[in-house]
N, CA, C and O of each residue as an XYZ file, in Angstrom:
824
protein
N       0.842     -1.199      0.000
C       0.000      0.000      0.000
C       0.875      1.245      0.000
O       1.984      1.241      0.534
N       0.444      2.136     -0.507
C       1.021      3.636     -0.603
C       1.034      4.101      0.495
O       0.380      3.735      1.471
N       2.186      5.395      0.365
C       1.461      6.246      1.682
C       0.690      7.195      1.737
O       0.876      8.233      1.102
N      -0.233      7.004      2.455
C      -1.719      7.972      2.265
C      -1.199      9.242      2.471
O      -0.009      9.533      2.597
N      -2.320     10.103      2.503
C      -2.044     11.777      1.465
C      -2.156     12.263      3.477
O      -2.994     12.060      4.356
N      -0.832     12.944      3.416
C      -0.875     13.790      5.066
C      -1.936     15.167      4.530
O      -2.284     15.933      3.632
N      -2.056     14.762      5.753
C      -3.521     16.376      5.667
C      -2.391     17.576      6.623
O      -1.687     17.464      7.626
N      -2.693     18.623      5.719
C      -1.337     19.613      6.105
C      -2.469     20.936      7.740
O      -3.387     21.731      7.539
N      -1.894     20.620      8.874
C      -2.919     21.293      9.771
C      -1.905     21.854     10.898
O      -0.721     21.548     10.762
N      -2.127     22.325     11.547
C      -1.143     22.400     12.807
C      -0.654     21.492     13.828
O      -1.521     21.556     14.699
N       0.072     20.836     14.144
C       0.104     19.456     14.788
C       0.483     19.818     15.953
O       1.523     20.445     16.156
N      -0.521     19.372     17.051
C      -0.905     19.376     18.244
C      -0.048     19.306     19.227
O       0.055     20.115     20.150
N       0.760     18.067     19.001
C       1.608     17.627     19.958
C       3.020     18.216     19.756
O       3.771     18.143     18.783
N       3.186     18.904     21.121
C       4.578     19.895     20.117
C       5.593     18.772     20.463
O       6.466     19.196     19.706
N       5.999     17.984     20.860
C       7.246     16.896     20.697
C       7.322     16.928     18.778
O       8.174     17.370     18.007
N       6.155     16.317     18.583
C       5.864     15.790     16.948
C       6.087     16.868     16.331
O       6.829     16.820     15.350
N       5.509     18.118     16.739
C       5.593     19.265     16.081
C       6.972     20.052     15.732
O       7.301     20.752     14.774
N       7.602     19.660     16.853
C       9.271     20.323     17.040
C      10.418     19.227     16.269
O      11.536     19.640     15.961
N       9.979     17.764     15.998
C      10.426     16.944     14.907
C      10.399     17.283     13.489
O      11.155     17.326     12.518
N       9.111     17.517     13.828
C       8.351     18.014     11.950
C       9.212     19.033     11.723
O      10.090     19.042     10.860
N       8.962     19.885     12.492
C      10.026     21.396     12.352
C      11.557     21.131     12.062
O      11.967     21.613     11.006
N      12.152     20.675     12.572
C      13.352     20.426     12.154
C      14.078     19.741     11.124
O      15.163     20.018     10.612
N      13.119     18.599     10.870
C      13.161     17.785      9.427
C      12.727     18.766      8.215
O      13.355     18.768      7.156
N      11.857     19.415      8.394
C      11.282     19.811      7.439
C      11.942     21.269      7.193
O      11.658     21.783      6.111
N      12.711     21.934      7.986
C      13.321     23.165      7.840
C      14.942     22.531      7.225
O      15.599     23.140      6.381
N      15.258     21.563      7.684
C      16.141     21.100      6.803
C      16.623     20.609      5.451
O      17.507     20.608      4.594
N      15.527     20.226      5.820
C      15.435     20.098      3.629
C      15.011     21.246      3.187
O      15.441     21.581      2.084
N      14.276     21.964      3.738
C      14.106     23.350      2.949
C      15.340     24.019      2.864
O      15.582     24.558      1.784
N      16.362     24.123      3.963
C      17.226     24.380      3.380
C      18.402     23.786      2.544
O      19.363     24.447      2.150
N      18.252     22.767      2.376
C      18.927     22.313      1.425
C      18.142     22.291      0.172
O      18.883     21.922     -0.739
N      17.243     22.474     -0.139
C      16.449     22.698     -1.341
C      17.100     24.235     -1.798
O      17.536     24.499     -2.919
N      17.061     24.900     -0.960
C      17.557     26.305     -1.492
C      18.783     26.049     -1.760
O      19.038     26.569     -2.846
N      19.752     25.473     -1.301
C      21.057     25.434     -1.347
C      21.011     25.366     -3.233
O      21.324     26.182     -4.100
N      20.456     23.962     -3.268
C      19.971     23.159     -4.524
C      20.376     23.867     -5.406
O      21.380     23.857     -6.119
N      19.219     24.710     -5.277
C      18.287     25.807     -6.301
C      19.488     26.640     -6.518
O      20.085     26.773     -7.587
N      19.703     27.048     -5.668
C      21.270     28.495     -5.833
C      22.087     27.778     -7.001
O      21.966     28.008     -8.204
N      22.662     27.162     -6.593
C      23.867     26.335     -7.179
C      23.237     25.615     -8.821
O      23.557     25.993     -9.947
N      22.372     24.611     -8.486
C      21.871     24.403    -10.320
C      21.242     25.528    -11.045
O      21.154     25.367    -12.262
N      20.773     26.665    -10.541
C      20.065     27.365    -11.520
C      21.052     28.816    -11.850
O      21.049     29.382    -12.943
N      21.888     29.263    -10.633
C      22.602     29.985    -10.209
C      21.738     31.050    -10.136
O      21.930     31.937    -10.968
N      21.032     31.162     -9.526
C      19.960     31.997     -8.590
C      20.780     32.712     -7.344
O      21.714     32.070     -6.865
N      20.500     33.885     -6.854
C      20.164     34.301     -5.764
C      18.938     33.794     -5.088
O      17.787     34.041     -5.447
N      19.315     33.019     -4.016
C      18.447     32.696     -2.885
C      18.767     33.222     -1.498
O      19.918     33.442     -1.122
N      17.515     33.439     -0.646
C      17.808     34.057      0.554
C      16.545     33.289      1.164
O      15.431     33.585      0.734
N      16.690     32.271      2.194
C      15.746     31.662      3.014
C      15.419     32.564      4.502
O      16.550     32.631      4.983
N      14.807     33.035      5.141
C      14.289     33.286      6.245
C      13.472     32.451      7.347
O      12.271     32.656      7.176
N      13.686     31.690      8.284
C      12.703     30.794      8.863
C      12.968     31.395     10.507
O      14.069     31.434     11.056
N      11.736     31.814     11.077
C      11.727     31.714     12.487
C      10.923     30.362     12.934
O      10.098     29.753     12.252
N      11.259     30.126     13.918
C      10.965     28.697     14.519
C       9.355     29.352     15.855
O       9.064     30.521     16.105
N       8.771     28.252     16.330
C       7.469     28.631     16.988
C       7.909     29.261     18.577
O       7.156     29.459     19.530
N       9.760     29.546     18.459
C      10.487     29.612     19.792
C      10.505     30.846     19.437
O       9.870     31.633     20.139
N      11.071     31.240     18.516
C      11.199     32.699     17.727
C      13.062     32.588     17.103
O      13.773     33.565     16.870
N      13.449     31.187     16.967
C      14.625     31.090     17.155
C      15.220     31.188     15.288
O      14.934     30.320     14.464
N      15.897     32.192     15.037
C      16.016     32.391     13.313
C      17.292     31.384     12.425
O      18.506     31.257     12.582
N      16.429     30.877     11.590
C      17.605     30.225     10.884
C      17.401     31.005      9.300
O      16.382     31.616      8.978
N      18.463     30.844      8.536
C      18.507     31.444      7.553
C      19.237     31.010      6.595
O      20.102     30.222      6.977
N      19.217     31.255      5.329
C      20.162     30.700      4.362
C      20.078     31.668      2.984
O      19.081     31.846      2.285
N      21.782     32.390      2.756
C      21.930     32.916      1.518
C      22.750     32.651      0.342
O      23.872     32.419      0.791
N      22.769     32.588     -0.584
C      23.573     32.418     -1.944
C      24.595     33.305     -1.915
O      25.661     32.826     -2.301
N      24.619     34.333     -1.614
C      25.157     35.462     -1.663
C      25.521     36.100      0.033
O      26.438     35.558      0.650
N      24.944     36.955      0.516
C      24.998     37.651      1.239
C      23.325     38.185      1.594
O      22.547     38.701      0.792
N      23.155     37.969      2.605
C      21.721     37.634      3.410
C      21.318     39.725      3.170
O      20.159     40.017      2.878
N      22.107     40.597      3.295
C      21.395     42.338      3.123
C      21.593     42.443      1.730
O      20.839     43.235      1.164
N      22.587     41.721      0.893
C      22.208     41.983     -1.170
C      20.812     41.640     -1.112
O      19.768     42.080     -1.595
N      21.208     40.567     -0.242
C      19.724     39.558     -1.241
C      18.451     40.797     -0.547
O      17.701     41.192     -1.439
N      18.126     41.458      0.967
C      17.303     41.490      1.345
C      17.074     43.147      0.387
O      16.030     43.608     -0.075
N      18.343     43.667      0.354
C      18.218     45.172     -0.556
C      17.957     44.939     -1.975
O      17.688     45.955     -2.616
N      17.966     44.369     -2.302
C      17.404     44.057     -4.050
C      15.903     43.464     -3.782
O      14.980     43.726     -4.553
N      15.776     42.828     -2.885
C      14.230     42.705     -2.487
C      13.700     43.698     -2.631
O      12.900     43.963     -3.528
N      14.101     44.463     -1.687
C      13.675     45.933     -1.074
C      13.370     46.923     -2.541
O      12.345     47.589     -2.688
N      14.300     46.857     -3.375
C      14.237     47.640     -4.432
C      13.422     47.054     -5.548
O      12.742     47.804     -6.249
N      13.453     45.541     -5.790
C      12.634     45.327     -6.403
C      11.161     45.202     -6.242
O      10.398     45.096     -7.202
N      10.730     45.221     -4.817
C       9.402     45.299     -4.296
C       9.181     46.614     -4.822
O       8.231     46.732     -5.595
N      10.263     48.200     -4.404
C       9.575     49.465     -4.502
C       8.907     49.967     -6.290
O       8.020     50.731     -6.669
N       9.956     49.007     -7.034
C       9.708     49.118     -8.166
C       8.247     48.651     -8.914
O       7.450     49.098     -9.738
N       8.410     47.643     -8.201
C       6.980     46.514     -8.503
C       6.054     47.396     -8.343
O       5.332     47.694     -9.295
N       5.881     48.058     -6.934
C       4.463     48.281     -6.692
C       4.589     49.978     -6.996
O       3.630     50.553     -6.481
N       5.206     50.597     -7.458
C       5.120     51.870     -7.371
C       3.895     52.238     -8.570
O       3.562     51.532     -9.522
N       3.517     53.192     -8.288
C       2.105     53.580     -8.580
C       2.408     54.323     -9.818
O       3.379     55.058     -9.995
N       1.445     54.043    -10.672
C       1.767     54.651    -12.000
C       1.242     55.912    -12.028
O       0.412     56.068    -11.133
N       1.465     57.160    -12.928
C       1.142     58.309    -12.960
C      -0.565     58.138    -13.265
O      -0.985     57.287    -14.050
N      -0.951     58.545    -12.943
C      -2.703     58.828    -13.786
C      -2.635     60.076    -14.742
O      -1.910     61.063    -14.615
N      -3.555     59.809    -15.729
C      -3.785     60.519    -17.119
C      -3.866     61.783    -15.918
O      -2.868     62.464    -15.682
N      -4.747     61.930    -15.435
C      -4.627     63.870    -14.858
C      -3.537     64.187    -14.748
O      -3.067     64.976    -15.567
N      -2.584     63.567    -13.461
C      -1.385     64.141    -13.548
C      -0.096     64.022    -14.761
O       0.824     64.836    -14.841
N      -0.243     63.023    -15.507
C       0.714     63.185    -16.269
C       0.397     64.612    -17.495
O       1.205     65.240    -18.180
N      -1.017     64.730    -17.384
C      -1.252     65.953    -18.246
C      -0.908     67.239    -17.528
O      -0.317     68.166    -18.083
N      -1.298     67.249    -16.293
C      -0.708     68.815    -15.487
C       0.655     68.696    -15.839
O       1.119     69.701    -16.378
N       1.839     67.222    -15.596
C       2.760     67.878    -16.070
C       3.663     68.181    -17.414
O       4.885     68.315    -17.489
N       2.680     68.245    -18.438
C       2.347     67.950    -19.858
C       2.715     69.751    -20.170
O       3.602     70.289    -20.833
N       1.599     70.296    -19.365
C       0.861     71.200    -19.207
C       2.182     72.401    -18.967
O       2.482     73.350    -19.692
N       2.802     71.946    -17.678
C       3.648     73.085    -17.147
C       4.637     72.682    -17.825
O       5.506     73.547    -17.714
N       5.037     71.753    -18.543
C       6.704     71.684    -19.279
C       6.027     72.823    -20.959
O       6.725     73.436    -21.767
N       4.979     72.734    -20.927
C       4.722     73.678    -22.260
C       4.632     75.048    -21.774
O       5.150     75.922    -22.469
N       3.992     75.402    -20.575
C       4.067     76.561    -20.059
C       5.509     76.995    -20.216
O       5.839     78.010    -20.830
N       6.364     76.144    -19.607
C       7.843     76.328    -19.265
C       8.706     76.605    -20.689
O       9.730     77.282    -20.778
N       8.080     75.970    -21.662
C       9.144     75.986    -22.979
C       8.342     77.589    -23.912
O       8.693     78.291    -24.860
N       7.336     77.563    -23.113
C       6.583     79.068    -24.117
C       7.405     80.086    -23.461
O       8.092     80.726    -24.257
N       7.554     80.493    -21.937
C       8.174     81.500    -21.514
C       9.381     81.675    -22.185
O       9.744     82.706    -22.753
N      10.205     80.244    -22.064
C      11.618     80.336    -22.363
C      11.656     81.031    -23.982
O      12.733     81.551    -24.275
N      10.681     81.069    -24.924
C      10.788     80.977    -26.411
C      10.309     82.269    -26.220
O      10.959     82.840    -27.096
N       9.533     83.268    -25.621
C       9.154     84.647    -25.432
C      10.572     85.052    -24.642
O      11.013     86.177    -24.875
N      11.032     84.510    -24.062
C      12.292     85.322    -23.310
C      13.779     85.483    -24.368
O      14.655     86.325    -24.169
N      13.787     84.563    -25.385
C      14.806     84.262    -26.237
C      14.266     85.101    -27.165
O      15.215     85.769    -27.573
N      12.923     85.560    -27.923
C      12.399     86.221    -28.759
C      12.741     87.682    -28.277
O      13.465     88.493    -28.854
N      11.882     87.875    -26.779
C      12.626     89.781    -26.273
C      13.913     89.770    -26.411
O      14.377     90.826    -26.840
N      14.887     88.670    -26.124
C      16.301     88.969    -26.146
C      16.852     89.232    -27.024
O      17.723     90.102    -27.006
N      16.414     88.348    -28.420
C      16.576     89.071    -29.789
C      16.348     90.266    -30.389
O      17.064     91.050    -31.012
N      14.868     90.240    -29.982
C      14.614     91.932    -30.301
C      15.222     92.969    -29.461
O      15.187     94.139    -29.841
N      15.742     92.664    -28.419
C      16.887     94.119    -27.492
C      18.509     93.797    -28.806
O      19.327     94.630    -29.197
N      18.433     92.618    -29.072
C      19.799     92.781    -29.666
C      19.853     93.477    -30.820
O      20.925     93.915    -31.237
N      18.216     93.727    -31.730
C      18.444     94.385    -32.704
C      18.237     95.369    -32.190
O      17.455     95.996    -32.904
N      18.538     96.023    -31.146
C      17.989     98.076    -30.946
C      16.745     97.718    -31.089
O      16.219     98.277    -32.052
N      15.789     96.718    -30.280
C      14.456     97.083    -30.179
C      14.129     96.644    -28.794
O      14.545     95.610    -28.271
N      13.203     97.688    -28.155
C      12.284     97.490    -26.997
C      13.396     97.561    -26.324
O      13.905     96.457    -26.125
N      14.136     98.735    -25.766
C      15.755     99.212    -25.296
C      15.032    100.095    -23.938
O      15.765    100.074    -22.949
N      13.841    100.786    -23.765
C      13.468    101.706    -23.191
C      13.222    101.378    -21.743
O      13.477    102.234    -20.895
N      12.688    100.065    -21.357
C      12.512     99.311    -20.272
C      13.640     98.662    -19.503
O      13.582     98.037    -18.444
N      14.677     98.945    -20.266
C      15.942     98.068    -20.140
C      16.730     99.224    -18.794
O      16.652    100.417    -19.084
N      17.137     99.031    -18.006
C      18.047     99.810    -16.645
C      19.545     99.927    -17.738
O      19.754     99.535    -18.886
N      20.408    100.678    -16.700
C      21.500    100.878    -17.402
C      22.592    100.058    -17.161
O      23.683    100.286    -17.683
N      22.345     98.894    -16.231
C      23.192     97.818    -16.350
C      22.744     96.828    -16.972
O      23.492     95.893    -17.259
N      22.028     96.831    -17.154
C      21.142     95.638    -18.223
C      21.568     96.316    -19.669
O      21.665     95.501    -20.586
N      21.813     97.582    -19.970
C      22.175     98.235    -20.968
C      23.388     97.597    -21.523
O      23.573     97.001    -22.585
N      24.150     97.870    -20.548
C      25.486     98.058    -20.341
C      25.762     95.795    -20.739
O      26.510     95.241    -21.544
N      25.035     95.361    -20.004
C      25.332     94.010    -20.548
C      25.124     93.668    -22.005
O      26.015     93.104    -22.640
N      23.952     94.002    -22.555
C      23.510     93.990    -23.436
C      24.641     94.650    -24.679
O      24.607     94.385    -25.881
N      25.543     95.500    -24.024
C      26.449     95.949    -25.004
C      27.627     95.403    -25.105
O      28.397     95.322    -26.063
N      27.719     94.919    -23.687
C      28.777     93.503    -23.655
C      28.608     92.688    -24.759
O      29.294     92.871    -25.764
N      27.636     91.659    -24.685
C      26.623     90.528    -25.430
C      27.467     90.808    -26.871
O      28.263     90.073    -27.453
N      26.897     92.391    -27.274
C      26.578     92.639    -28.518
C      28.413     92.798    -29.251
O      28.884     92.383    -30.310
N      29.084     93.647    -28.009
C      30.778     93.688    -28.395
C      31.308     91.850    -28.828
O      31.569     91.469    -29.969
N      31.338     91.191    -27.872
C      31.664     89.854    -27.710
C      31.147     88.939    -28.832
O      31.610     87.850    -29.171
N      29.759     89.808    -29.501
C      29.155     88.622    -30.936
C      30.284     89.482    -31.780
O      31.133     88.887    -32.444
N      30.239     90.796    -31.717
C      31.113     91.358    -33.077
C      32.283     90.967    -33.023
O      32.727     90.782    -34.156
N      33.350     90.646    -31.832
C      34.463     90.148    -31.991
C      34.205     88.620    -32.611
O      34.788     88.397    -33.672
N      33.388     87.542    -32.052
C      33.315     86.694    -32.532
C      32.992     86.604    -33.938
O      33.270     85.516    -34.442
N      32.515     87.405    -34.643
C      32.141     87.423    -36.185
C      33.143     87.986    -36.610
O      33.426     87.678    -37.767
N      33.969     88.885    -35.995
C      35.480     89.393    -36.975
C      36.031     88.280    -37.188
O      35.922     87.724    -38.281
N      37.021     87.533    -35.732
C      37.853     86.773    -35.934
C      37.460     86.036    -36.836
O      38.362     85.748    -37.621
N      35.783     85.284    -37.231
C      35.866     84.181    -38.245
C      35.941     84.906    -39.500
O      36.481     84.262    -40.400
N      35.583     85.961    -39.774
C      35.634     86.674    -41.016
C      36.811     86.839    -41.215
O      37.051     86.845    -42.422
N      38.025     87.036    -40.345
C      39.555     86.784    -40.990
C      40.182     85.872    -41.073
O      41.243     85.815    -41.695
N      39.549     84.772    -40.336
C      39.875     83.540    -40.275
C      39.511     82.807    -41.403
O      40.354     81.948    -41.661
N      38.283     82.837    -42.397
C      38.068     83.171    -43.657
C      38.906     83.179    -44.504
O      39.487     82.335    -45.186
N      38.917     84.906    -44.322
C      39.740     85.458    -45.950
C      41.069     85.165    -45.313
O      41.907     85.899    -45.837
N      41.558     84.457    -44.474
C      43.015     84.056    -44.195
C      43.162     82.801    -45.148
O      44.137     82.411    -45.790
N      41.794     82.263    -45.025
C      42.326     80.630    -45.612
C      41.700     80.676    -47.025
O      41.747     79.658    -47.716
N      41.057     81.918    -47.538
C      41.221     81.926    -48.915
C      42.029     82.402    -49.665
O      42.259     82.084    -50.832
N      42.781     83.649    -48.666
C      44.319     83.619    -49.102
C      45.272     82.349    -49.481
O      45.481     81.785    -50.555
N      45.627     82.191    -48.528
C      45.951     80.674    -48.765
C      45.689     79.954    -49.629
O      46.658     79.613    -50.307
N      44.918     79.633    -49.854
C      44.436     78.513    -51.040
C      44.747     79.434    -52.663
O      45.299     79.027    -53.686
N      44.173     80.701    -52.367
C      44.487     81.881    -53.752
C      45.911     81.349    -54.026
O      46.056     80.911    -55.168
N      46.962     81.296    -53.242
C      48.006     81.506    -53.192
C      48.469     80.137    -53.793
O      48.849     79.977    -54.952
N      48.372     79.105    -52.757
C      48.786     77.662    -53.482
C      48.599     77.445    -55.031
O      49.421     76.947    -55.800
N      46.885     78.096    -55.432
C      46.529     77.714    -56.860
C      47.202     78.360    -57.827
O      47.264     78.063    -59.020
N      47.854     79.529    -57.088
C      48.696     80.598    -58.272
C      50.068     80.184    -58.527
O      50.617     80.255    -59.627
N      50.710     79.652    -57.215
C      51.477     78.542    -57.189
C      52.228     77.790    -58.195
O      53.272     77.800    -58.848
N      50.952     77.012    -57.937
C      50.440     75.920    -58.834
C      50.106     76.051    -60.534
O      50.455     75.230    -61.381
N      49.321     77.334    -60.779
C      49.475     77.691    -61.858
C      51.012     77.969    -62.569
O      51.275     77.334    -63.590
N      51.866     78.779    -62.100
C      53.198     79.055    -62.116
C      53.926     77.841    -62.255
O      54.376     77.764    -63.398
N      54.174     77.019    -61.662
C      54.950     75.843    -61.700
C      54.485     75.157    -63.579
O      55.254     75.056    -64.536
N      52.878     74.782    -63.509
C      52.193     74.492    -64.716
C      53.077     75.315    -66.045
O      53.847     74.904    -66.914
N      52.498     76.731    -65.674
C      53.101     77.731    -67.117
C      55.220     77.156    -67.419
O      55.831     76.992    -68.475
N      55.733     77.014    -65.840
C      56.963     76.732    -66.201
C      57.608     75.646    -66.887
O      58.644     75.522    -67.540
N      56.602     74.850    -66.509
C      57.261     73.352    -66.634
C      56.722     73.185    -68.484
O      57.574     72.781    -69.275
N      55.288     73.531    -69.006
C      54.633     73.935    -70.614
C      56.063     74.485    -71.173
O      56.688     73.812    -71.993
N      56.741     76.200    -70.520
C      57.617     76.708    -71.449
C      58.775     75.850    -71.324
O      59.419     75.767    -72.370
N      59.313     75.060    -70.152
C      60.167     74.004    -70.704
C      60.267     73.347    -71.759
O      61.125     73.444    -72.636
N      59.125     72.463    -71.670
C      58.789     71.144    -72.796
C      58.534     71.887    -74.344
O      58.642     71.257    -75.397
N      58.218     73.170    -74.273
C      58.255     73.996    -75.436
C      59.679     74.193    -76.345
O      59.862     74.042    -77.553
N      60.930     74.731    -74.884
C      61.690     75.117    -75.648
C      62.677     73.787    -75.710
O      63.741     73.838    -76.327
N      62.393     73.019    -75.265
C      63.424     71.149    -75.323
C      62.525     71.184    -76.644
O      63.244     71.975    -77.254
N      61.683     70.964    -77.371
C      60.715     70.661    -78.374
C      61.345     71.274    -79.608
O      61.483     70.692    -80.684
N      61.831     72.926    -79.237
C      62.398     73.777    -80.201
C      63.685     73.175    -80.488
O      64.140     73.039    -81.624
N      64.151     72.882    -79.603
C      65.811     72.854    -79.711
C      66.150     71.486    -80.363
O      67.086     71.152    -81.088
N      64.633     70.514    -79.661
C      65.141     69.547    -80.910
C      64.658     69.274    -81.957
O      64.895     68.159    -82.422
N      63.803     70.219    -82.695
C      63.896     70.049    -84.246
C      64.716     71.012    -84.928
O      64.808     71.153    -86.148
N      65.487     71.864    -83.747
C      66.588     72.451    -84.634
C      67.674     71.832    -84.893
O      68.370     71.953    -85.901
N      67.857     71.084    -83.889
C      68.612     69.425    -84.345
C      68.831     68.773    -85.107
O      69.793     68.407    -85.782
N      67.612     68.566    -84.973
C      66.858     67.778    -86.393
C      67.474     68.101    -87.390
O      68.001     67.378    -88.236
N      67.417     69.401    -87.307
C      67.434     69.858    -89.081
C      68.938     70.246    -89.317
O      69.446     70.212    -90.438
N      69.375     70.486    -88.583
C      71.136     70.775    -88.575
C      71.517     69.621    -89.006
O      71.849     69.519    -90.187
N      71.558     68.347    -88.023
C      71.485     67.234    -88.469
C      71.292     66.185    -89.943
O      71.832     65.108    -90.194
N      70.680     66.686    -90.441
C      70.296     66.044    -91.810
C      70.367     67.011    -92.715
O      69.817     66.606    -93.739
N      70.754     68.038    -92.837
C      71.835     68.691    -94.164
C      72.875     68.489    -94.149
O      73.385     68.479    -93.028
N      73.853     68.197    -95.439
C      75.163     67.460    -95.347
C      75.844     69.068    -95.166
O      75.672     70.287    -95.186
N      76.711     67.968    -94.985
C      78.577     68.842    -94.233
C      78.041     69.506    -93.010
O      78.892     70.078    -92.330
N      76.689     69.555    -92.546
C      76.491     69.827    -91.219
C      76.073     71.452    -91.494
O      75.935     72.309    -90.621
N      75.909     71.632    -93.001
C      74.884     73.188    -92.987
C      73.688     73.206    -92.852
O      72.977     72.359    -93.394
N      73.210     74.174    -92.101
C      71.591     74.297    -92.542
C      70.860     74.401    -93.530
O      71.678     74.396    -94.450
N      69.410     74.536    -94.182
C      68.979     74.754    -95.329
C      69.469     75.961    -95.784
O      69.813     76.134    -96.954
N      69.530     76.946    -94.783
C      69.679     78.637    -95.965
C      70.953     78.118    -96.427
O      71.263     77.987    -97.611
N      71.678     77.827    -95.415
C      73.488     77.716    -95.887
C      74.113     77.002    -96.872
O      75.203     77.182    -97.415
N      73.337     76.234    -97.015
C      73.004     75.086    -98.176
C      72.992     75.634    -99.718
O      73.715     75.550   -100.711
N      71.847     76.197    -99.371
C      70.928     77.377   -100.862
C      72.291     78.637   -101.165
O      72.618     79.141   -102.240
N      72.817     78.848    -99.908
C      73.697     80.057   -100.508
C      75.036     79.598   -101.295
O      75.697     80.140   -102.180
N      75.174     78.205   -100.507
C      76.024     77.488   -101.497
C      76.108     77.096   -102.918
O      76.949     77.179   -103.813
N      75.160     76.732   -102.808
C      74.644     75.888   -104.392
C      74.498     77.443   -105.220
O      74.693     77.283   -106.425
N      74.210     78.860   -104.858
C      74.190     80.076   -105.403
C      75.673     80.381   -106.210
O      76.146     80.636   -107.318
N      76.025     80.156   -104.790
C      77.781     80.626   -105.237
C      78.281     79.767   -106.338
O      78.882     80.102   -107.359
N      77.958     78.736   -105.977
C      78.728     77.399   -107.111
C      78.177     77.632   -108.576
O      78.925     77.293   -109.493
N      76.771     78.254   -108.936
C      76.036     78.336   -109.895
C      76.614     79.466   -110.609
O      76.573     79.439   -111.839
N      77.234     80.619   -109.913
C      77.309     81.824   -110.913
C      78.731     81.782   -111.239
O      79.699     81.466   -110.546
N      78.606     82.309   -112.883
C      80.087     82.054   -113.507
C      81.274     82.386   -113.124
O      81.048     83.078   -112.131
N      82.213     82.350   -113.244
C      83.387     82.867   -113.108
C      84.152     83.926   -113.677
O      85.298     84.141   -113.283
């Protein structure tokens, strides 16, 4: 025969009861042990006894395990915004980005010489700061600019120059050797005119 099904109740007799307890808190903790190790879990067991006497068992460290509880409980249950409030604060981040876009708009218009009259004379006086500090910043890049289109003007003219020199080279090597040429291939080493003035002389009588 099997063994029949224990009916799970409070058991009366605390001898039996303080057996049960100890068998049965023992394998629980070795079940956790188990569990840690094959699954590689964080486990953290807690057991007080009916004495109040605490046994415990951690994978880790018994305050990780109980502070990641802690944090993952606050997370769990933390309360979600409701549609009202997430719209109030919908509401004031647009409030907040309109001022800022009216305050950047007056600031523009004081920078062009407009709406100057309301302005105190240290607010003036900054404002002319502001305005010195953009004009230096727009010089320096404006020479910083025509510095580096100098530059480049300069390389390409350079560059052109070298081009025109190196053309009148290959021009006059080109000249020199079909004057070669031609020195070359008239006999006794005359040129054509010198040639013609010859054959002149030889032609007229004596």
């Amino acid at each position: 025969m099997g063994r029949g099904k224990i009916v799970i109740r409070r058991i009366d007799n605390s001898t039996s009861r303080q057996v049960t307890f100890s068998k049965r808190r023992n394998g629980l903790l070795k079940k956790a042990k188990e569990l840690s190790i094959l699954c590689d879990a964080q486990v953290g067991l807690i057991i007080f006894s009916s004495t109040g006497k605490l046994y415990e068992f951690s994978s880790t460290n018994m305050k990780s395990t109980m502070e990641r509880y802690n944090k993952s409980n606050e997370e769990h249950h933390h309360p979600l915004p409701s549609a009202n409030s997430e719209a109030k604060f919908w509401k004031r981040e647009a409030a907040a980005l309109r001022h800022e876009l009216q305050s950047l708009q007056k600031n523009h218009r004081q920078l062009m010489g407009q709406e100057l009259s309301s302005l105190s004379v240290k607010e003036l006086q900054n404002l002319e700061n502001q305005l010195e500090m953009s004009l230096r910043g727009v010089r320096m890049q404006k020479d910083q600019k025509q510095n580096d289109e100098t530059h480049e003007l300069n390389r390409k003219l350079d560059l052109l120059h070298q081009e025109n020199m190196d053309l009148l080279k290959k021009i006059n090597e080109a000249r020199d050797g079909n004057e070669t040429n031609r020195i070359s291939h008239s006999p006794n080493g005359f040129n054509l005119e010198e040639e013609e003035c010859i054959k002149l002389q030889l032609s007229q009588p004596q």
